[in-house]
TIRO-2110 file (N, C-alpha, C; in Angstrom, 1 decimal):
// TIRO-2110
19.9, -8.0, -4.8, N, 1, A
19.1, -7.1, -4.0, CA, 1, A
18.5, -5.9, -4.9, C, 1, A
19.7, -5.5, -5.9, N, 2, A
18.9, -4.3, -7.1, CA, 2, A
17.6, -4.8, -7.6, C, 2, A
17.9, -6.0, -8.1, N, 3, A
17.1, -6.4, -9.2, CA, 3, A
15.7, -6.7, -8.0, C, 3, A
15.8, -6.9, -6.5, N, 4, A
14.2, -6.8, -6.4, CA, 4, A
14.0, -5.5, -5.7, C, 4, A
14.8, -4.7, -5.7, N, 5, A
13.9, -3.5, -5.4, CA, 5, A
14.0, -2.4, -6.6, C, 5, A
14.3, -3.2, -7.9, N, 6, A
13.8, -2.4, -9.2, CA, 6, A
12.6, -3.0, -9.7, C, 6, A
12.5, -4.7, -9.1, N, 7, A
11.3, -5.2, -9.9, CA, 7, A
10.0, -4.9, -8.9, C, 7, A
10.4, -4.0, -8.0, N, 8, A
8.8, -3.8, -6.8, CA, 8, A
8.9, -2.5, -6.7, C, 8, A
9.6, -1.3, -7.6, N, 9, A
9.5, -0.5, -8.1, CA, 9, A
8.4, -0.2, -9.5, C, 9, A
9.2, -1.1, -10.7, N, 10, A
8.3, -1.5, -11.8, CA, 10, A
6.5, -1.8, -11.3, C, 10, A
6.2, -2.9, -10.1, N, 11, A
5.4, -3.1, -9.6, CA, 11, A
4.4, -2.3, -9.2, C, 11, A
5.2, -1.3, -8.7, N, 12, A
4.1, 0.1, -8.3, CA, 12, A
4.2, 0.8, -9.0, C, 12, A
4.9, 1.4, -9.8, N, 13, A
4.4, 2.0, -10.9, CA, 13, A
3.3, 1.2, -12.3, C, 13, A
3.2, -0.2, -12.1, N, 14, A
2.0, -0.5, -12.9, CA, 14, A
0.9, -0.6, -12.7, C, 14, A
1.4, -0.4, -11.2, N, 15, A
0.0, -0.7, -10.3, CA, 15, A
-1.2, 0.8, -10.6, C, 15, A
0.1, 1.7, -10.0, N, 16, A
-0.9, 3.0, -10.0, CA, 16, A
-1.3, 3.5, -11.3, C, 16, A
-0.4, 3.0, -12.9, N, 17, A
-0.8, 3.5, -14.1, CA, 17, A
-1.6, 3.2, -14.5, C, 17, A
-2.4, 1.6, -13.9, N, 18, A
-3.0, 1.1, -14.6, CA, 18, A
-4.4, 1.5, -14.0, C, 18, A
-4.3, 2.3, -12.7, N, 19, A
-5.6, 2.9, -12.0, CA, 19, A
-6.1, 4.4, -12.4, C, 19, A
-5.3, 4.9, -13.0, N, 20, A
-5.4, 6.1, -14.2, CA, 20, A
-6.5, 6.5, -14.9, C, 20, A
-7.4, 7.1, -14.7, N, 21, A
-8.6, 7.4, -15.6, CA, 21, A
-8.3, 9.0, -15.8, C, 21, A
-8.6, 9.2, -17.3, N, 22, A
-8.9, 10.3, -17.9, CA, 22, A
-9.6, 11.2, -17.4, C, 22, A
-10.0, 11.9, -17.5, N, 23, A
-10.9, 13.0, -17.4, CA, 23, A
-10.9, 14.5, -18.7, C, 23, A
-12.7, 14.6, -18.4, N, 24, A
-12.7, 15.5, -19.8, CA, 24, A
-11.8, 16.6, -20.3, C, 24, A
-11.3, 17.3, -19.4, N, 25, A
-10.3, 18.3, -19.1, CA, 25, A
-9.1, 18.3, -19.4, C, 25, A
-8.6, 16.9, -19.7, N, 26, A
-7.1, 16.3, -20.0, CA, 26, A
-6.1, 15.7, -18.9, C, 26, A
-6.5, 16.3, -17.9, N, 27, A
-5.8, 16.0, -16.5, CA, 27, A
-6.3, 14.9, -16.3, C, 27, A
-5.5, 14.0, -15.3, N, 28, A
-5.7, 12.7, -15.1, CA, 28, A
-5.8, 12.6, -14.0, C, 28, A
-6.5, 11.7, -13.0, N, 29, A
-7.3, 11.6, -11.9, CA, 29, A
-6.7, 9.9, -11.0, C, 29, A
-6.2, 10.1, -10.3, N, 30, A
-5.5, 8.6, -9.7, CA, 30, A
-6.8, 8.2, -8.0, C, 30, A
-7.2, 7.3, -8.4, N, 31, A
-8.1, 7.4, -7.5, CA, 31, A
-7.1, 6.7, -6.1, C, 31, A
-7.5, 7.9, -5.1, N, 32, A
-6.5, 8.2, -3.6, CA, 32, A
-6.8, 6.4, -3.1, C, 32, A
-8.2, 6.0, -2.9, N, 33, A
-7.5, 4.4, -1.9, CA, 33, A
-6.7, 3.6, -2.6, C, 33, A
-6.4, 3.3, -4.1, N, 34, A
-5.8, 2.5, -4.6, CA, 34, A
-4.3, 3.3, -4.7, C, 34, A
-3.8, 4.6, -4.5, N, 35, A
-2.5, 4.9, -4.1, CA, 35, A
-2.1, 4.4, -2.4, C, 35, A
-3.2, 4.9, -1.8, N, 36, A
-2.9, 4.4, -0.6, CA, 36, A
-3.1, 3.1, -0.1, C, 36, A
-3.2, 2.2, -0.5, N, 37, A
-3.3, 1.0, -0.3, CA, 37, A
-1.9, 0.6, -0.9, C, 37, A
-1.2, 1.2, -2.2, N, 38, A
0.6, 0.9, -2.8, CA, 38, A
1.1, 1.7, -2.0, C, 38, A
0.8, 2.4, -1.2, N, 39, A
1.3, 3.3, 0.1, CA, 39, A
1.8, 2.2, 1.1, C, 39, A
0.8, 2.2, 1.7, N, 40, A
0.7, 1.1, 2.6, CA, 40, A
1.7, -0.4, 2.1, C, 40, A
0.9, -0.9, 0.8, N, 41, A
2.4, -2.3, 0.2, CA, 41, A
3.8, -1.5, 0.4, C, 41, A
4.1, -0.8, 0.0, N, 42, A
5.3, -0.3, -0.3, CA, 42, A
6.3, 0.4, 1.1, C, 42, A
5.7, 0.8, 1.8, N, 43, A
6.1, 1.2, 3.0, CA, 43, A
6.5, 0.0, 4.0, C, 43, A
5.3, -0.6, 4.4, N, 44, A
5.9, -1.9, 4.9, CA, 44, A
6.9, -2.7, 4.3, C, 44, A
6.4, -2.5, 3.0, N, 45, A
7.9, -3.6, 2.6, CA, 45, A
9.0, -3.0, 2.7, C, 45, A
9.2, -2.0, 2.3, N, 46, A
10.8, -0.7, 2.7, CA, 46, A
11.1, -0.9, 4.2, C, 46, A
10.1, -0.9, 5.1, N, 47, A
10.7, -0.7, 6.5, CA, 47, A
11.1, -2.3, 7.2, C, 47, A
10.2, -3.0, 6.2, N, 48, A
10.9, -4.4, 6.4, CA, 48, A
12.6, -4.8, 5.9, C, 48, A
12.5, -3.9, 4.8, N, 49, A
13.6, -4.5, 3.8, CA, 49, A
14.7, -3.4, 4.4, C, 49, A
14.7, -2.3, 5.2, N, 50, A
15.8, -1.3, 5.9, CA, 50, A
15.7, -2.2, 7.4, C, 50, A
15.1, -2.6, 7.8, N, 51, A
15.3, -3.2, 9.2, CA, 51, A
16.2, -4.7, 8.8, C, 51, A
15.8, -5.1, 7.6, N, 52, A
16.6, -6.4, 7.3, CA, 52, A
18.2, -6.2, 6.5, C, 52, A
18.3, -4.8, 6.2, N, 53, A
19.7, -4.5, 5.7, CA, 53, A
20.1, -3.6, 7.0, C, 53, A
19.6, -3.3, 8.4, N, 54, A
20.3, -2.8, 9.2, CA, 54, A
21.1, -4.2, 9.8, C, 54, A
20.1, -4.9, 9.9, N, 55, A
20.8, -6.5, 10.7, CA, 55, A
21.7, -6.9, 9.9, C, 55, A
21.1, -7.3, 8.0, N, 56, A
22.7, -7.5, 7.5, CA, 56, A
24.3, -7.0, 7.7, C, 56, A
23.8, -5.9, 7.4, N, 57, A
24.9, -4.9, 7.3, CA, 57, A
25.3, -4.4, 8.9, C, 57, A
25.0, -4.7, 9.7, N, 58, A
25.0, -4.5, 11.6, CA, 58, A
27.0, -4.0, 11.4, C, 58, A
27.6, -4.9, 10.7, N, 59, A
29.3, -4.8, 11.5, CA, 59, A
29.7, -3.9, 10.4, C, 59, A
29.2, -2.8, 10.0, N, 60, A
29.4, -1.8, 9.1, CA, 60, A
29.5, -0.2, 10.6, C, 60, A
29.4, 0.8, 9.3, N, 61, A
29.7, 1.7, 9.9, CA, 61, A
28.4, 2.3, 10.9, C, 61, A
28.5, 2.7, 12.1, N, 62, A
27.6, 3.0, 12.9, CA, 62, A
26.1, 3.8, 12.1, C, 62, A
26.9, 4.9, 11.1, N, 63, A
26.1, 6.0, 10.1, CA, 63, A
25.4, 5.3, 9.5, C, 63, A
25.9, 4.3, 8.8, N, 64, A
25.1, 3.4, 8.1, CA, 64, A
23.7, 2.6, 8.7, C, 64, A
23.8, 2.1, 9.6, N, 65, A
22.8, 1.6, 10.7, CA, 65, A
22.0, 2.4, 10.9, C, 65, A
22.4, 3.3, 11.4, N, 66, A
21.2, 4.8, 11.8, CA, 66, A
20.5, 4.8, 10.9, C, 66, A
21.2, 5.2, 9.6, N, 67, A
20.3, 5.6, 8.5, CA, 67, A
19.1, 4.5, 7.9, C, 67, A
19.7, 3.3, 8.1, N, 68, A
18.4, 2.3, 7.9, CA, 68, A
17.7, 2.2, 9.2, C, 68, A
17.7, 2.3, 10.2, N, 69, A
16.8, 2.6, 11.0, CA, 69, A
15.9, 3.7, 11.0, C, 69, A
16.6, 4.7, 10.4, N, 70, A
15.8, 6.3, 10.8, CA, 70, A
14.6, 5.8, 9.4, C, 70, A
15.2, 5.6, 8.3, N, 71, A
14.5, 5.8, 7.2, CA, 71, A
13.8, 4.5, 7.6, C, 71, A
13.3, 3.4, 8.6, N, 72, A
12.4, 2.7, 8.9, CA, 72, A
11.6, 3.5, 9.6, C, 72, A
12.2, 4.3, 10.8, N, 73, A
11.3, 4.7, 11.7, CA, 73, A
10.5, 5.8, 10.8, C, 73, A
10.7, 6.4, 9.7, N, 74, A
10.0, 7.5, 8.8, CA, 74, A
8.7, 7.0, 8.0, C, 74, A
9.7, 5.5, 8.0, N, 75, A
8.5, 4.5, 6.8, CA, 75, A
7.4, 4.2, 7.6, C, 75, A
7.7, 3.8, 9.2, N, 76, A
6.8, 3.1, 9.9, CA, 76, A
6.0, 4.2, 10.2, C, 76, A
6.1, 5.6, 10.0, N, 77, A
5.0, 6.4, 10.5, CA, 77, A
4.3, 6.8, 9.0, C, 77, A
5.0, 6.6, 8.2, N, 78, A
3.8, 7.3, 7.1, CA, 78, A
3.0, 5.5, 6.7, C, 78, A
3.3, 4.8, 7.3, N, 79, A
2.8, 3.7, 7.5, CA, 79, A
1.7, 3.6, 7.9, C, 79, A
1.4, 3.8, 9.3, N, 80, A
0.7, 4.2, 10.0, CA, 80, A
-0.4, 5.3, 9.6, C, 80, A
0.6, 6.8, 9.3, N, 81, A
-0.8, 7.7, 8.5, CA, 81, A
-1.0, 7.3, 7.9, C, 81, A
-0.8, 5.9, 6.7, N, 82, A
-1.4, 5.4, 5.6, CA, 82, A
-2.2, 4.7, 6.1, C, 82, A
-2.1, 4.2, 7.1, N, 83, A
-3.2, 3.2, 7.5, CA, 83, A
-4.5, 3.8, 8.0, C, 83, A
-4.0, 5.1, 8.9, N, 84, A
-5.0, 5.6, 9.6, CA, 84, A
-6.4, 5.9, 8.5, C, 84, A
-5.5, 6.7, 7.5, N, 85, A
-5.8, 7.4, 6.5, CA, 85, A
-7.1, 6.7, 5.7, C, 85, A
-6.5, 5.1, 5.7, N, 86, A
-7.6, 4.1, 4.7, CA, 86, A
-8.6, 3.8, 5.6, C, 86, A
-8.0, 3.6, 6.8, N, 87, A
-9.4, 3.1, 7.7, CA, 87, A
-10.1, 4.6, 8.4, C, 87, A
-9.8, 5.6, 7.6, N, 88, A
-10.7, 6.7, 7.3, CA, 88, A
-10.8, 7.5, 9.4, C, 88, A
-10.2, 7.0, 10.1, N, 89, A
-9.9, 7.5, 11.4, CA, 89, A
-9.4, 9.4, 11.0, C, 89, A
-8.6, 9.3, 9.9, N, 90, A
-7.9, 10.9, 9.2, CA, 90, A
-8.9, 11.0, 8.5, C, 90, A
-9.5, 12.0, 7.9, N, 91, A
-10.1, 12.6, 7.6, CA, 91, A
-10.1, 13.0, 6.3, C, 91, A
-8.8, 13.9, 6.1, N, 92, A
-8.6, 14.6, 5.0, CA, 92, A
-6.8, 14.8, 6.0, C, 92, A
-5.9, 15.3, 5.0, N, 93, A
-4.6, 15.7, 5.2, CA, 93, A
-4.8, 17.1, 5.2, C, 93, A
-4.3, 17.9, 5.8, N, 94, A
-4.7, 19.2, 6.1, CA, 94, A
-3.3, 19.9, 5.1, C, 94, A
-2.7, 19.5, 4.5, N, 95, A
-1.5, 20.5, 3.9, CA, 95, A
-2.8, 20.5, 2.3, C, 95, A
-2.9, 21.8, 2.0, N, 96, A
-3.5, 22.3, 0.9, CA, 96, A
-2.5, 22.4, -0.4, C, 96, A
-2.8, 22.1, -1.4, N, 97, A
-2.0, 21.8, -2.7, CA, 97, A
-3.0, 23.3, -3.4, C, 97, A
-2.3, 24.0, -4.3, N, 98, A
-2.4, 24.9, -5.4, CA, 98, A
-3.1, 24.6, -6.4, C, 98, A
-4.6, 25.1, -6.6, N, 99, A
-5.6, 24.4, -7.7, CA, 99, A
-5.1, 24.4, -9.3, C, 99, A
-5.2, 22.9, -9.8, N, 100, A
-4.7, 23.2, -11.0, CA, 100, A
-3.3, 22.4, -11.5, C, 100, A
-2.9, 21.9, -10.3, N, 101, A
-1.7, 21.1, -10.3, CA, 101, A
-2.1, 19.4, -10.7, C, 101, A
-1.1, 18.4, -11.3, N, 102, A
-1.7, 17.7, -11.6, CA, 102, A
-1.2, 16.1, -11.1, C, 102, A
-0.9, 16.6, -10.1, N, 103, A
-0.5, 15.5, -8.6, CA, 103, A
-1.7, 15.8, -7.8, C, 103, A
-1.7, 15.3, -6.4, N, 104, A
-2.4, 15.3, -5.4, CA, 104, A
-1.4, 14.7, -4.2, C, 104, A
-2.2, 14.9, -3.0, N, 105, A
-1.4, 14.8, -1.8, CA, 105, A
-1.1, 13.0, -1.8, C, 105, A
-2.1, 12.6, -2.1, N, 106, A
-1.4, 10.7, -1.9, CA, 106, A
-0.3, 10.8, -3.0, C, 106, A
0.0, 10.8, -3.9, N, 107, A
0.9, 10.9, -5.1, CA, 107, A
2.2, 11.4, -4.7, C, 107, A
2.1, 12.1, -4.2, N, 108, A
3.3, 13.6, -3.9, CA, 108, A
3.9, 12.2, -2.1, C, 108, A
2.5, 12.0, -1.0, N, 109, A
3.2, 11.3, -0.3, CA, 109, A
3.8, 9.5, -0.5, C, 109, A
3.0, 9.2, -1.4, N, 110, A
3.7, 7.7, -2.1, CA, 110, A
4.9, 8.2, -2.7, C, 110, A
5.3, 9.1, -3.1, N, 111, A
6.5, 9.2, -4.0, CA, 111, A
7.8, 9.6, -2.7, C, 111, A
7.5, 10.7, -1.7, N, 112, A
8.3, 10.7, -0.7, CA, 112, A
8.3, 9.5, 0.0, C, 112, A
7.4, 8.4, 0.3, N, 113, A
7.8, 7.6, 1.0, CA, 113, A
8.6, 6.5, 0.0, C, 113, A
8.3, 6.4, -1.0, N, 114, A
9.4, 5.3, -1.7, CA, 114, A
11.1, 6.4, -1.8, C, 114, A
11.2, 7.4, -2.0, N, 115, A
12.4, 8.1, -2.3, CA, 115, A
13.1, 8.0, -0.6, C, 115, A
12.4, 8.0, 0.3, N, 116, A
13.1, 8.0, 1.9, CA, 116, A
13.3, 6.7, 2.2, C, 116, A
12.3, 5.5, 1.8, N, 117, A
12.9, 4.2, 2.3, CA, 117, A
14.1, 3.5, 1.2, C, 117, A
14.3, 4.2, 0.2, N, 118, A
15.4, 3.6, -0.7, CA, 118, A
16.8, 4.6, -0.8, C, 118, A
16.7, 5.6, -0.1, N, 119, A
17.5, 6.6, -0.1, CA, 119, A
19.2, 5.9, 0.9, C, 119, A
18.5, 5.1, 2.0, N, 120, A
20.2, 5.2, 2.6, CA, 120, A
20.9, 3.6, 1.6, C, 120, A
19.7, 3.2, 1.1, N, 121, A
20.3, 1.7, 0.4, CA, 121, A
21.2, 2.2, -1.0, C, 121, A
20.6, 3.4, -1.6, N, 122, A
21.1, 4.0, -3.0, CA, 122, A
22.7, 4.6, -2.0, C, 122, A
22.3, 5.1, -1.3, N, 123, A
23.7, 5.6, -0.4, CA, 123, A
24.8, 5.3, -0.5, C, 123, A
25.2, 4.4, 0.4, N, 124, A
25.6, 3.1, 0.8, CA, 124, A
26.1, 2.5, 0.0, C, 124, A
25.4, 1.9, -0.9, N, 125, A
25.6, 1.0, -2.1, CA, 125, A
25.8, 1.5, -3.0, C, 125, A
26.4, 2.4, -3.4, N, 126, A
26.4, 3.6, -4.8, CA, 126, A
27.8, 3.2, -5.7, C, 126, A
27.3, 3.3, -6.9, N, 127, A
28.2, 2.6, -7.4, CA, 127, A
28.8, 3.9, -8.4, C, 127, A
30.5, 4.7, -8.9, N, 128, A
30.2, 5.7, -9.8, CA, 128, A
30.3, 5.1, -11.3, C, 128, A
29.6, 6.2, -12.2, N, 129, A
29.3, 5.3, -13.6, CA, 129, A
30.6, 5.3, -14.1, C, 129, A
31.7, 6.2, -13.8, N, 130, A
32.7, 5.9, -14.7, CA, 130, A
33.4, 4.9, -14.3, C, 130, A
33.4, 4.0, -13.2, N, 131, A
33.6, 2.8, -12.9, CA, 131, A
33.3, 1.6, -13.1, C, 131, A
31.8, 1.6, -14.2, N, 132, A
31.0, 0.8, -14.4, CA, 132, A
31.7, -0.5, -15.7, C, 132, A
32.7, 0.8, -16.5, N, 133, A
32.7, -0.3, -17.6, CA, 133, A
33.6, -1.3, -17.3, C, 133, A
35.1, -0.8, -16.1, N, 134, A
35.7, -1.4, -15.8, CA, 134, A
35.1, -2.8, -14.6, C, 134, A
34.3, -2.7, -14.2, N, 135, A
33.1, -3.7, -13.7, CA, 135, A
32.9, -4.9, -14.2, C, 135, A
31.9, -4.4, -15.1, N, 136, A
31.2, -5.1, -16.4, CA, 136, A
32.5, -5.7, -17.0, C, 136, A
33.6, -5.3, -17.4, N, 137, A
34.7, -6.0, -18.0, CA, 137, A
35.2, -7.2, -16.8, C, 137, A
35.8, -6.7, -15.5, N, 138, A
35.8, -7.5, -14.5, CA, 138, A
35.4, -9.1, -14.6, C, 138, A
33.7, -8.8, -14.5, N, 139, A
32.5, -9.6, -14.6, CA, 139, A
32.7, -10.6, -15.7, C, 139, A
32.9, -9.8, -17.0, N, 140, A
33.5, -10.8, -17.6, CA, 140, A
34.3, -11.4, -17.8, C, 140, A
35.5, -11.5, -17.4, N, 141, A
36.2, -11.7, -17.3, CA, 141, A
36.2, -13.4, -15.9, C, 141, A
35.5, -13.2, -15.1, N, 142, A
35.2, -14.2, -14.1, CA, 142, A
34.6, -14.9, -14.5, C, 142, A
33.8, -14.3, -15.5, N, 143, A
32.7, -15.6, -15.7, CA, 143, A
33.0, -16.5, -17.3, C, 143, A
34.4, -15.9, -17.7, N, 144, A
35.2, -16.1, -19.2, CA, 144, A
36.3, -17.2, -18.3, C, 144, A
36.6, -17.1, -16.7, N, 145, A
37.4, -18.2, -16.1, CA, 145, A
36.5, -18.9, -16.0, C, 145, A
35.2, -19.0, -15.5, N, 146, A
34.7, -20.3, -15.6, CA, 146, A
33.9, -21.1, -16.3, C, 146, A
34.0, -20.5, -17.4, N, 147, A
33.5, -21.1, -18.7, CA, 147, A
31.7, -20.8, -18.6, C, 147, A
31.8, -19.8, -17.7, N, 148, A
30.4, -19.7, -17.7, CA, 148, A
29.6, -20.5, -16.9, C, 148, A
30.6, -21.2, -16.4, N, 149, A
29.7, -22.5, -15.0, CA, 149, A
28.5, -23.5, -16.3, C, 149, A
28.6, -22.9, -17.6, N, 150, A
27.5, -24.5, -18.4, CA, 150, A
28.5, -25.4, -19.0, C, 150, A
28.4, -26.7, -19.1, N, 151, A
29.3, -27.7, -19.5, CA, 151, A
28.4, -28.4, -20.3, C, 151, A
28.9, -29.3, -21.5, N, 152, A
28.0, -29.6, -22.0, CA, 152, A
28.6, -30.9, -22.5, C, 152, A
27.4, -32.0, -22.0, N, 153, A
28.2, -33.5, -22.3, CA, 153, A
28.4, -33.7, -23.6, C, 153, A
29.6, -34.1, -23.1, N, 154, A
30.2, -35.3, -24.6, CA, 154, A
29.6, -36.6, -25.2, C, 154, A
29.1, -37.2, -24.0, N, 155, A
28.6, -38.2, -24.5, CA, 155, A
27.4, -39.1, -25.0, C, 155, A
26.8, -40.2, -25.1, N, 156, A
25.7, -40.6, -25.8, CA, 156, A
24.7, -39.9, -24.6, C, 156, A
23.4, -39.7, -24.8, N, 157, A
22.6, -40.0, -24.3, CA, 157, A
22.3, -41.0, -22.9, C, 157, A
22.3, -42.0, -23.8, N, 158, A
21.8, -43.3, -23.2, CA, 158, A
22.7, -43.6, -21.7, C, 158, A
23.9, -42.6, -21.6, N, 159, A
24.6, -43.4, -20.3, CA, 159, A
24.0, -42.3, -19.4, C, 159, A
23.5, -41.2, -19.4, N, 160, A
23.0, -40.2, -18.3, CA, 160, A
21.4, -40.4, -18.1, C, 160, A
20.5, -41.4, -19.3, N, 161, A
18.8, -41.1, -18.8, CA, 161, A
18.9, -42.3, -18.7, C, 161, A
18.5, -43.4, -17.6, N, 162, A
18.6, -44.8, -16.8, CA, 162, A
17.5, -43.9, -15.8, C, 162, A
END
């Protein structure tokens, strides 16, 4: 489950780096529908993927549940403003940002909405580092009992390709 919500992490951050244009000034310019459009990917799939670790995880602790729900029902509304937002119904977002800064309001809100929908999963599931190495040894250790699960035939060829 790490490994795909690090690799649709990786995903949107190549997404938005690779929509990055310069500008003569030095500051860099992210054009707002192609954030809001990984707004929109990314949200739905977080409130998909907290509604699907409330049901996994259901016979856990009640706190736990909430919190994947709540951080759904957060996702599902900047969801929604994201949506409104691209089918241009919103207008403009009325919170004003300080001239000169080198974020903007989609950036600043794609980043709170990925940090809120991964927030009760990092929770939850938290592992501490000084625990890690005895893990990793663990790990090997299981996978040194089973020879690594590859076996490798002994014999000719000719009796296994028929």
């Amino acid at each position: 489950m790490e490994a795909l919500l690090t690799s649709s992490f990786v995903l949107s951050s190549l997404m938005v780096s690779m929509d990055v244009q310069s500008v003569v000034s030095g500051m860099t310019v992210v054009n707002i529908a192609t954030v809001t459009a990984i707004t929109l990917w990314t949200t739905g799939f977080l409130c998909l993927l907290n509604v699907g670790f409330a049901i996994f995880y259901r016979d856990r602790k009640k706190q736990e549940l909430i919190s994947y729900l709540g951080a759904c029902a957060i996702e599902l509304a900047v969801f929604v403003f994201a949506l409104l937002f691209q089918l241009r119904v919103i207008a403009h977002v009325p919170y004003h940002l300080p001239p000169g800064l080198p974020v903007n309001r989609a950036e600043i809100g794609a980043a709170l909405a990925f940090g809120i929908g991964l927030f009760p999963v990092g929770y939850w599931h938290r592992i501490n580092v000084s625990d890690l190495p005895k893990r990793i040894a663990d790990d090997a250790q299981v996978i040194k009992d089973r020879d690594g699960g590859v076996h490798e035939r002994k014999s000719v060829p000719g009796e296994w390709m028929n």
